[in-house]
C-alpha positions in Angstrom: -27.8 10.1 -20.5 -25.0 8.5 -22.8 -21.6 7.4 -21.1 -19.4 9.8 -20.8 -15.2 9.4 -20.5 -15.4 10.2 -16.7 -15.3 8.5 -13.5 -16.7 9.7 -10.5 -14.3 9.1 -7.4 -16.1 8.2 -4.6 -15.4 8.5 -0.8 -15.0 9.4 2.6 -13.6 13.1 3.7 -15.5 14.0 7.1 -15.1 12.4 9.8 -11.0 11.6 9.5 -8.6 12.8 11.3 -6.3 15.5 9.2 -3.7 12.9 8.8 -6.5 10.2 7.4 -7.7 12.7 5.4 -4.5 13.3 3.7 -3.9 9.7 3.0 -7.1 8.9 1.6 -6.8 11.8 -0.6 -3.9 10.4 -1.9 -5.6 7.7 -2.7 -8.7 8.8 -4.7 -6.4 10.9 -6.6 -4.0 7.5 -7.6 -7.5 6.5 -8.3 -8.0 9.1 -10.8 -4.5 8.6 -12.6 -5.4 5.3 -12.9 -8.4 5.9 -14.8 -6.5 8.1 -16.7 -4.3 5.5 -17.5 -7.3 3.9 -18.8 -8.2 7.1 -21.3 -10.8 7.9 -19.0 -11.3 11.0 -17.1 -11.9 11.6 -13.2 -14.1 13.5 -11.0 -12.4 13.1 -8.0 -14.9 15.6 -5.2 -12.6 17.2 -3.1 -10.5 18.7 -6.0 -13.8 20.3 -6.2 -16.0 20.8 -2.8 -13.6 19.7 0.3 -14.9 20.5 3.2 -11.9 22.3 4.4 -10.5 23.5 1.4 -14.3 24.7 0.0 -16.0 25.9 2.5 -17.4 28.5 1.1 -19.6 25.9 -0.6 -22.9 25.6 0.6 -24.4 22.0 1.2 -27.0 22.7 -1.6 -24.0 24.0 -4.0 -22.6 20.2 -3.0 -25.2 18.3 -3.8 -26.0 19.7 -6.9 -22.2 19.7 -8.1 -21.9 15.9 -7.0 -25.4 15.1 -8.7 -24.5 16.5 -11.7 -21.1 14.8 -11.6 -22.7 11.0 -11.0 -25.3 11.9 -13.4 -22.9 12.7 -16.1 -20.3 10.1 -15.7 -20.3 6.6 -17.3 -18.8 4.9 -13.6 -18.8 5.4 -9.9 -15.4 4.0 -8.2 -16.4 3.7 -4.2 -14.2 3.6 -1.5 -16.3 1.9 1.1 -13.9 1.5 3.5 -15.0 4.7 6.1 -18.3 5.1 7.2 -19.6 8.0 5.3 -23.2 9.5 4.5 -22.4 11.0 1.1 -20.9 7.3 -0.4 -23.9 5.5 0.5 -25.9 8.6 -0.9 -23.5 8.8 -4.3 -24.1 5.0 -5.0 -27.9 5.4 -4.8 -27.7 8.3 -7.1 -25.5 5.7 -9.9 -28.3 3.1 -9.1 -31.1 5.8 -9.7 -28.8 7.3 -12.9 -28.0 3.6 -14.0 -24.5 4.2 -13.7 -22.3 0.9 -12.8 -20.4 1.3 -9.5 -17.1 -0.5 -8.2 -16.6 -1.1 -4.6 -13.5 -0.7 -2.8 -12.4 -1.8 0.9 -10.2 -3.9 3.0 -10.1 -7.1 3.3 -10.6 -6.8 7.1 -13.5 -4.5 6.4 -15.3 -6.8 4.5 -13.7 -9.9 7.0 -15.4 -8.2 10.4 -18.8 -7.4 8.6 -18.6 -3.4 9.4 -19.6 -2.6 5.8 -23.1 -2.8 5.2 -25.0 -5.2 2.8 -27.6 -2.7 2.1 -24.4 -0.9 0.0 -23.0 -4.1 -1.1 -26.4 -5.5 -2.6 -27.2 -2.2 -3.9 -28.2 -3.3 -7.7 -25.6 -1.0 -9.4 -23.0 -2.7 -7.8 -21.0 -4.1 -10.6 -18.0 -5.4 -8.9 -16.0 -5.0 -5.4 -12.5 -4.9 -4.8 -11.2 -6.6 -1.8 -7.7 -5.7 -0.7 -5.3 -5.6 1.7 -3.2 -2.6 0.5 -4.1 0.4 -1.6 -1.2 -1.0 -4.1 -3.4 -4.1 -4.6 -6.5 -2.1 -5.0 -4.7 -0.2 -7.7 -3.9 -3.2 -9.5 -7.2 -5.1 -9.2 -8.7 -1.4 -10.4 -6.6 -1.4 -13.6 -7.6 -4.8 -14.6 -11.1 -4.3 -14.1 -10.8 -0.8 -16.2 -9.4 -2.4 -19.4 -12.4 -4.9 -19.0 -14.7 -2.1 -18.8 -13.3 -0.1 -21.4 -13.0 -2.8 -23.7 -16.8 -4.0 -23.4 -17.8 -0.1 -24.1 -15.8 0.4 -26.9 -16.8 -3.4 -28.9 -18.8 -2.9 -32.0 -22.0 -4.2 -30.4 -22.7 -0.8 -27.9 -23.9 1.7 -29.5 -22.3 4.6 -30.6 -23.8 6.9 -28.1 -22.4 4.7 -24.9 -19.1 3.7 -25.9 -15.8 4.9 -23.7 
């Protein structure tokens, strides 16, 4: 499928606490304005099919939604920093959809060796973000969006795949 002018936001929403859950919300949506800020759209999942706001969602509804979503989109921003199922599922689907992906996590994450290297050597893994504060993941994100945008949108890609 040709790039599209979305991202899909990926990461973590069961197994928080209410108050983690709130934060990291946050979080993927600042992700989302920043792609914005980018021109680029975001499908950020829980805007869509939270757990606790959506229940009425069956797991089948979920999956198809979510499938559709990494099919369609032309990059897959993952917060790796909580252990969750559906992240590690959601970058296999960009690797099988040949979508790029960008990994995000702490510093302290990556520092203790509790993130996987099956995820991190997963071969649509185009960069990873390292930080120490969601601020600095922000920045790092918005420099590595201009990159990407710019190298979709030069005269060499085809019509069909640029952003």
């Amino acid at each position: 499928m040709a790039f599209k002018r979305f991202v899909y936001i990926s990461g973590a929403l069961t197994s928080t606490t209410e108050e983690e859950l709130a934060v990291l919300r946050s979080f993927y949506e600042r992700l989302g304005e920043v792609c914005a800020e980018s021109g680029l759209g975001a499908y950020i999942p829980h805007q869509v099919s939270d757990p606790l706001r959506a229940k009425s969602l069956t797991p089948r509804d979920v999956d198809r939604l979510d499938r559709e979503a990494v099919t369609a989109c032309c990059l897959v921003i993952a917060y790796v920093g909580r252990v969750s199922f559906g992240v590690g599922i959601e970058i296999e689907m960009a690797y099988h959809a040949n979508k790029p992906v960008v990994l995000l996590c702490e510093r302290e994450t990556i520092d203790a060796r509790r993130l996987s290297r099956l995820v991190r050597g997963n071969p649509a893994v185009a960069r990873e973000i390292v930080f120490g504060h969601h601020a600095s993941a922000i920045e790092q994100l918005r420099v590595f969006l201009a990159d990407f945008c710019d190298a979709h949108r030069s005269a060499h890609v085809p019509a069909l795949l640029r952003v």
